[in-house]
KOLGUVO-495598 format. One record per residue (C-alpha): x, y, z; residue number from 1; chain. Coordinates in Angstrom, 2 decimals. Layout:
BEGIN
east,north,up,seq,mol
X,Y,Z,NUM,A
...
This chain:
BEGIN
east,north,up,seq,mol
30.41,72.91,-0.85,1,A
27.94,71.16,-2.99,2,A
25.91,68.02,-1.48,3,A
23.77,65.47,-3.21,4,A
20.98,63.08,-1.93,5,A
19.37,60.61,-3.39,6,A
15.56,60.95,-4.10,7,A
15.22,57.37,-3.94,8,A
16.82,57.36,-0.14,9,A
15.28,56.54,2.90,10,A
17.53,58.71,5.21,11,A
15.38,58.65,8.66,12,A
17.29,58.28,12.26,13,A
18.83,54.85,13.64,14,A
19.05,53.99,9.82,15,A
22.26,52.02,8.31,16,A
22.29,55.23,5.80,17,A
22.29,57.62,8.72,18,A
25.03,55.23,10.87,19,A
27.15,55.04,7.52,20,A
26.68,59.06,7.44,21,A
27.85,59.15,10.45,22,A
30.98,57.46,9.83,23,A
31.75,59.32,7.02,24,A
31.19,62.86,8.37,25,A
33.64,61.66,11.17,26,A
36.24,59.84,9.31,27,A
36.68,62.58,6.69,28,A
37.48,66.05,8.45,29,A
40.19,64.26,10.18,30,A
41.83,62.14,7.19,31,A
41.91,65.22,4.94,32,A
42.98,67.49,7.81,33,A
45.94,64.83,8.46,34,A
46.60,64.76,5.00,35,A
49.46,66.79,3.19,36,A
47.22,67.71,-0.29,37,A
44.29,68.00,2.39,38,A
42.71,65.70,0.44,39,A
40.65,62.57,1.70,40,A
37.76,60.46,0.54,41,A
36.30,58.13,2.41,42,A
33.35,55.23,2.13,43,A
31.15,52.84,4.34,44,A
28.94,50.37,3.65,45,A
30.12,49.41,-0.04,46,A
27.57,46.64,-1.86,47,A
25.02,47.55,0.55,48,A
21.78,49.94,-0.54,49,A
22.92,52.33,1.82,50,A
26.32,52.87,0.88,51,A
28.03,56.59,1.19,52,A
31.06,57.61,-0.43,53,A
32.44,61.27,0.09,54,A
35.34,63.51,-1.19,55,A
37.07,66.53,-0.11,56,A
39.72,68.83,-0.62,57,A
40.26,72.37,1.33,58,A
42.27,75.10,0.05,59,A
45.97,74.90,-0.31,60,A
46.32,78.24,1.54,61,A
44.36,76.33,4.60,62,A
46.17,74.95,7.55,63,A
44.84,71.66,9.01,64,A
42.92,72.93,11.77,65,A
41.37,75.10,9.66,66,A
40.23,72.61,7.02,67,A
39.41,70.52,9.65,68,A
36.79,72.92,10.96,69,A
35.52,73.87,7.16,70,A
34.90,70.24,6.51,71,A
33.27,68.84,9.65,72,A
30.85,72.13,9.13,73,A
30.52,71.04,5.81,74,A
28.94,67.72,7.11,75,A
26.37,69.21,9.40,76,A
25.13,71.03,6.24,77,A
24.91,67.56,4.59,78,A
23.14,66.45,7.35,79,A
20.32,68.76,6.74,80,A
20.11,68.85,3.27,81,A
18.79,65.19,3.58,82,A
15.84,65.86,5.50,83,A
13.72,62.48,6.83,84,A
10.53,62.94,4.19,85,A
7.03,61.31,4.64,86,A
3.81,61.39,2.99,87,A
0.71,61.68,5.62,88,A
-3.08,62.59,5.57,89,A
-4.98,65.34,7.77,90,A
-8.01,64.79,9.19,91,A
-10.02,66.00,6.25,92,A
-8.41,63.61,3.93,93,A
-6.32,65.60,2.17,94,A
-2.72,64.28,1.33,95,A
0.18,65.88,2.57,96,A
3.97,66.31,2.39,97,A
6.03,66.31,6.03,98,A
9.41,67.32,5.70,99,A
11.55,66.72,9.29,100,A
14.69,68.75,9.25,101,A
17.84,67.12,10.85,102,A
17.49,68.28,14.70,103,A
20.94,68.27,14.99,104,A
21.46,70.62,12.77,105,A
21.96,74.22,13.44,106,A
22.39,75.31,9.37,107,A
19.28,73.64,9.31,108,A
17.13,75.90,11.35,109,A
18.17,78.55,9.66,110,A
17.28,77.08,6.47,111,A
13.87,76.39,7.84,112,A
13.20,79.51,8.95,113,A
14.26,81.06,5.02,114,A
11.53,78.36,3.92,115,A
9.07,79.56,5.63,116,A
9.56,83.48,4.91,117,A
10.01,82.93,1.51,118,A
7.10,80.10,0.55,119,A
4.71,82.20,2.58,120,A
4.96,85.49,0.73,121,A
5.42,83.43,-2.50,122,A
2.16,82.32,-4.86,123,A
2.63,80.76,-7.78,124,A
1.07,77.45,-10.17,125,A
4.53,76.44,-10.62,126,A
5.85,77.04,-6.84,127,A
5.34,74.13,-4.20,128,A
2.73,74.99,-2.18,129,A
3.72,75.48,2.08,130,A
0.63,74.28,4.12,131,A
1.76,74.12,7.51,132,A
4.41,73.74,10.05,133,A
5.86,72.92,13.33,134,A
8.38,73.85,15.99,135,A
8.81,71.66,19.24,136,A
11.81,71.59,21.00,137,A
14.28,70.33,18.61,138,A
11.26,69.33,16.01,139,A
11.36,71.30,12.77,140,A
8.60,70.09,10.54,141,A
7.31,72.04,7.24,142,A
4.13,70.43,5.86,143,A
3.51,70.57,2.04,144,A
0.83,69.93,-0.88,145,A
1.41,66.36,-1.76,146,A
3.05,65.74,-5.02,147,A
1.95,62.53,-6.07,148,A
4.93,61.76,-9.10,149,A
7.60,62.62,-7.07,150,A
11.01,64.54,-8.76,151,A
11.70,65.15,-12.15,152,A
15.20,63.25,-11.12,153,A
12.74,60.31,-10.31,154,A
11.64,60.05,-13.91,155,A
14.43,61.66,-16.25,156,A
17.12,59.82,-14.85,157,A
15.53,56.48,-15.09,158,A
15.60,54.18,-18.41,159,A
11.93,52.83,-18.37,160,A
10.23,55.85,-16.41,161,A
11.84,58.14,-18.48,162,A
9.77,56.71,-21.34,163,A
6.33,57.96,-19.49,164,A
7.17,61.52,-20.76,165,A
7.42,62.06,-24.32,166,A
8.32,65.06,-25.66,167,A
4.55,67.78,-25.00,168,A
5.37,66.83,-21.12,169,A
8.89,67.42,-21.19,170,A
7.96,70.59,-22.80,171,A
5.15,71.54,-20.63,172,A
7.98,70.69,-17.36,173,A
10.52,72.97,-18.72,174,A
7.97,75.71,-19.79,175,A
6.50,75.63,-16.09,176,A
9.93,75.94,-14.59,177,A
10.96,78.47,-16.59,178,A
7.47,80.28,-15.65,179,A
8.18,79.67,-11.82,180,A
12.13,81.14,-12.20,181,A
10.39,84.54,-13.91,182,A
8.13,84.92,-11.28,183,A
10.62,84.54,-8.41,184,A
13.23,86.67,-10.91,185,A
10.89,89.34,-11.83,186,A
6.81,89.38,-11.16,187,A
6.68,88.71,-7.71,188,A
6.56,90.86,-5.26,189,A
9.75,89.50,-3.82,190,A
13.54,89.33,-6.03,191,A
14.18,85.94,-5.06,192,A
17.13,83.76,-6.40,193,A
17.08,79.61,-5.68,194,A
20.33,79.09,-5.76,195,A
19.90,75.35,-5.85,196,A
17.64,74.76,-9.05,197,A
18.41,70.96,-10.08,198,A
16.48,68.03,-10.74,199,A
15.19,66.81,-7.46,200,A
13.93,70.14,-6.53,201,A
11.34,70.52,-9.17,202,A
8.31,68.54,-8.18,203,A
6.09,66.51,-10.19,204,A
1.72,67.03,-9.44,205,A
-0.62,64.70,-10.99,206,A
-0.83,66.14,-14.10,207,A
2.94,66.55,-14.31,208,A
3.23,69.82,-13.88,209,A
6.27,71.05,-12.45,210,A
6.74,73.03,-9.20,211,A
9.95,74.32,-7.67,212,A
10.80,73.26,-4.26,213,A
13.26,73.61,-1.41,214,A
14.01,77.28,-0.95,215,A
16.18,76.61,2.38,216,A
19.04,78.34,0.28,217,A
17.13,81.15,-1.65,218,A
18.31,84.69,-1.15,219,A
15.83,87.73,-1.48,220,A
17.28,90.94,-3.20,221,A
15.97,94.18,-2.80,222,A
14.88,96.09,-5.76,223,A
17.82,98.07,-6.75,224,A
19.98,95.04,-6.09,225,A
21.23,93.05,-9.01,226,A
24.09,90.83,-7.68,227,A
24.76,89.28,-4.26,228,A
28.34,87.78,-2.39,229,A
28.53,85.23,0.26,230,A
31.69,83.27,1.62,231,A
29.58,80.28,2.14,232,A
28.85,78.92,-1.42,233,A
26.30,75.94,-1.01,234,A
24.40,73.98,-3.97,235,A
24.83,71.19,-5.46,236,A
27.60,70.11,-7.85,237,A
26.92,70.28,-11.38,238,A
24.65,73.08,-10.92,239,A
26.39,75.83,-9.53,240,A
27.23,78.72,-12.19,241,A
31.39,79.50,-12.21,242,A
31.03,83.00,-10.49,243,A
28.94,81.63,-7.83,244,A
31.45,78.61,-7.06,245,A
34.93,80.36,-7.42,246,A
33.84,83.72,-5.84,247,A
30.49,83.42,-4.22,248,A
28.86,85.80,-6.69,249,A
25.18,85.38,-7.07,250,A
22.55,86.88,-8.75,251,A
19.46,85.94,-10.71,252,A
22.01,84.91,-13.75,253,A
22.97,82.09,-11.11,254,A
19.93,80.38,-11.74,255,A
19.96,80.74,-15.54,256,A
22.70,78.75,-15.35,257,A
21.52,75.87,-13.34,258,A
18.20,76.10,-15.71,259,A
20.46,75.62,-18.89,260,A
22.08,72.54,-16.93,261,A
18.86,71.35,-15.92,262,A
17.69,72.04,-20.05,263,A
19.78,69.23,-21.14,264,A
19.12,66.82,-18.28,265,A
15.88,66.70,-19.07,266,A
16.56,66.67,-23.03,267,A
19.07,63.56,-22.64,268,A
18.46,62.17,-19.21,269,A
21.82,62.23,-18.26,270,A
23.57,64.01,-15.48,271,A
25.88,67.12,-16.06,272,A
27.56,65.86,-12.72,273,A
30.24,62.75,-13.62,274,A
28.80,62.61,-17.12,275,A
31.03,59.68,-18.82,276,A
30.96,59.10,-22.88,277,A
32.92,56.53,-24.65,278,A
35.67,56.21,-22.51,279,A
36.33,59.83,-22.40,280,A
35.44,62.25,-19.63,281,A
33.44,65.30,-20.22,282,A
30.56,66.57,-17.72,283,A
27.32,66.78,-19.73,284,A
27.85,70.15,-20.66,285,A
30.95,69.96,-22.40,286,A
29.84,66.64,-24.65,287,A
26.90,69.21,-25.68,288,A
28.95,71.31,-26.64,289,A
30.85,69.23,-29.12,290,A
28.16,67.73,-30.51,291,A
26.84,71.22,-31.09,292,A
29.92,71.99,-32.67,293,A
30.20,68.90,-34.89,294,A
26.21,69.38,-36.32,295,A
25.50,66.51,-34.36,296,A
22.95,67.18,-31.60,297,A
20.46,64.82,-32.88,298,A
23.26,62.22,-30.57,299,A
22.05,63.99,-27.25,300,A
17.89,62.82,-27.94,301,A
16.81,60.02,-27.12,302,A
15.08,59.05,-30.72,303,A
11.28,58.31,-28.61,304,A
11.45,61.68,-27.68,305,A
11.75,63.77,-31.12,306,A
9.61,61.65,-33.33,307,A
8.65,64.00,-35.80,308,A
10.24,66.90,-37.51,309,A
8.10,69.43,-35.60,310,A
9.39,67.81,-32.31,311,A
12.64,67.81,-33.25,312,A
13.27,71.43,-33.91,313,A
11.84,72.61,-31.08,314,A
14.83,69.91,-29.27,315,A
17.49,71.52,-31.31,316,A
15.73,74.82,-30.23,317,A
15.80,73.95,-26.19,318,A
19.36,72.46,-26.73,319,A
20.48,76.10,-28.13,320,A
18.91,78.17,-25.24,321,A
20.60,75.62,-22.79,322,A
24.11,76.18,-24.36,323,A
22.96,80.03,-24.10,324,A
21.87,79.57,-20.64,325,A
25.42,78.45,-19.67,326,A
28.12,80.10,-21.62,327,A
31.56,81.28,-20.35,328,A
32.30,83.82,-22.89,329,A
28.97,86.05,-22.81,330,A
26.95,86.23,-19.56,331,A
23.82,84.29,-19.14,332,A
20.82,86.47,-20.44,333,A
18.25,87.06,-17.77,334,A
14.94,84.89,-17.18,335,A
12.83,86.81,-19.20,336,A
15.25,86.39,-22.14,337,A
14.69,82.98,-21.32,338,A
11.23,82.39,-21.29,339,A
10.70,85.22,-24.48,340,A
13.22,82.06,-26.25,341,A
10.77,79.60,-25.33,342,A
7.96,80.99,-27.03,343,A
10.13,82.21,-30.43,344,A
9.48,79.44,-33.46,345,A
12.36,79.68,-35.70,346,A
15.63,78.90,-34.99,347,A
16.69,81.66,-36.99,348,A
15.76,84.54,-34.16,349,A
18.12,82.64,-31.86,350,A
21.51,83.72,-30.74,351,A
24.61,81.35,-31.41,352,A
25.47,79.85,-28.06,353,A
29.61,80.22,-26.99,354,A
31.54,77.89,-24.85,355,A
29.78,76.63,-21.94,356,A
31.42,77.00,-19.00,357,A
33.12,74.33,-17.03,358,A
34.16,73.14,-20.81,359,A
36.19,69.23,-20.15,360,A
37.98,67.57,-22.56,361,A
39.88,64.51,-22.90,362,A
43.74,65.72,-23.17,363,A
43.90,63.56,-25.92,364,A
41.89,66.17,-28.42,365,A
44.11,68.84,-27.83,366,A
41.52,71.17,-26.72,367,A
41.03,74.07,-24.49,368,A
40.11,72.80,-20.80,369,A
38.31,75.42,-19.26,370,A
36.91,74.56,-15.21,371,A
37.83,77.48,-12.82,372,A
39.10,76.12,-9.52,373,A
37.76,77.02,-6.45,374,A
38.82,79.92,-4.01,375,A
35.80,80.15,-1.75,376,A
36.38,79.51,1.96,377,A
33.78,76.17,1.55,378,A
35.52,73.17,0.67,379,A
34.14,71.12,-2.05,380,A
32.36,67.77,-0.37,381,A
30.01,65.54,-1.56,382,A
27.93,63.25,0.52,383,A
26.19,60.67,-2.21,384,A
23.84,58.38,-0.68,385,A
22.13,55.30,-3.20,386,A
């Protein structure tokens, strides 16, 4: 299942967004549980700011009650993963992050509960910092340290905000997270993998520095552990590495992935997810890819961001590790890998990358397609609010 929200959403209870939600959640378990293919999407409020549109498709090997089930507890996880968010002040004066979590949501309790023992054995500049937080009845609050620019998603995604970070902060943003994924991967005291590293869970402080966030879905490995399994593969699409969507295979290599994805969102300011170029569809990967092939990654950069010639190779560097951080062929390399590539200053010392994975291309080039399908017991939906 993979989920998206919004950052710019104002999902709080008795909303049109949530009462559009609603609709959805209900309309679509039964229309793709009725349906032969399984197959459904569905969509309220069109032309409105709060308009949801959602798709989903079980298993062929699923009978209709069954999908029915998967898909309507698909929707409670949606549910949750849009938590009501509000800035606030304590006494004292300092500013402050609340986050509600959906009380109807069961998923989410347990996801609030993973916060909270992860984030409180967890200390680190480029980790969002837990201050607080609350259980009353059906009340689950977590209180954070207020981060006063938002997302990343906020700014990268965004023609004119993008232009506020040239290419030292973009730098300094994917240095930091790829400081913040080593510690949870290897130098804290914990083995910790996210499992949903994207854009609009790396926070943005004053200065810009970057800070991971949201570890409802993390999973803590013990040391001699390398690899985890789960049949309930959640994240968000566009993200999730192809071992971790088709079989539920995790590890700390599952976040290298969704770095390398996150790599060239930042370097382009496009998404990976429903990534369209001239006419033809490829996710954002793939159209990396081919450039990279073609000696034309210079296409991918904005021209304000690689200026001068300095500035440019360490782009074509970052675009290389990204490639490397999601290839099919080879595995990923681990985070330290990672961050060791960050600091190396010739291209020379770098690996080739291979074929990244979920590689589309238009039928009309003749190429190799390669996207594995999905056999986990978790139906794909996604829940896009505006």
């Amino acid at each position: 299942m993979a989920v998206y929200c919004g950052s710019s959403a104002t999902y709080s209870p008795n909303s049109s967004y949530q009462a559009n939600l609603d609709a959805v959640s209900a309309a679509l378990p039964r229309d793709a549980s009725s349906s032969p293919a399984l197959f459904a999407t569905a969509a309220r409020g069109a032309g409105s700011a709060d308009h949801i549109f959602a798709l989903t498709l079980c298993r062929g090997d699923e009978d209709a009650p069954a999908c029915l089930d998967c898909v309507a507890g698909a929707f409670q996880y949606a549910g949750s993963s849009c938590p009501y968010d509000k800035e606030g002040q304590l006494p004292n004066g300092l500013e402050i992050a609340v986050k509600r979590l959906a009380s109807h949501s069961g998923q989410g309790f347990v996801e609030f509960k993973n916060e909270i023992h992860l984030i409180a054995k967890l200390q680190h500049t480029n980790l969002v910092r837990l201050l607080g937080c609350c259980v009353q009845g059906e009340e689950h609050i977590l209180i954070y340290e207020y981060m006063q620019n938002k997302s990343l998603d906020f700014f990268i995604f965004d023609v004119t905000r993008a232009r506020l970070l040239n290419w030292d902060k973009s730098l300094n943003i994917i240095e930091g997270i790829a400081q913040g994924l080593l510690y949870l991967h290897k130098l804290s005291r914990l083995r910790v993998v996210h499992r949903d590293l994207k854009a609009s869970n790396i926070l943005l402080d004053n200065d810009m520095n970057p800070k991971i966030s949201d570890f409802g879905l993390a999973k803590i490995f013990s040391s001699n552990s390398i690899q985890g399994n789960t049949n309930r593969v959640v994240g968000t699409y566009g993200y999730m590495a192809p071992e971790y969507a088709s079989e539920g295979v995790f590890s700390v290599k599952t976040d290298v992935f969704s770095f390398g994805v996150l790599l060239l969102e930042i370097i382009t300011g496009k998404r990976n997810a429903g990534f369209h170029q001239q006419g033809v569809f490829f996710n954002l990967l793939g159209y990396a890819w081919k450039l990279w092939k073609e000696g034309r990654w210079y296409e991918l950069v904005d021209e304000s961001m690689a200026e001068h010639q300095h500035e440019a190779l360490e782009v074509l560097k970052c675009i290389n590790i990204a490639l490397i951080c999601a290839q099919l062929i080879v595995p990923p390399c681990p985070t330290s890998d990672v961050f060791a590539m960050l600091s190396i200053e010739t291209m020379s010392s770098l690996p080739y990358p291979k074929q990244p994975a979920y590689f589309n291309q238009g039928a009309t080039d003749g190429e190799l397609s390669t996207a594995p399908s999905s056999v986990n017991i978790v139906s794909i939906s996604i829940a896009e609010g505006r």
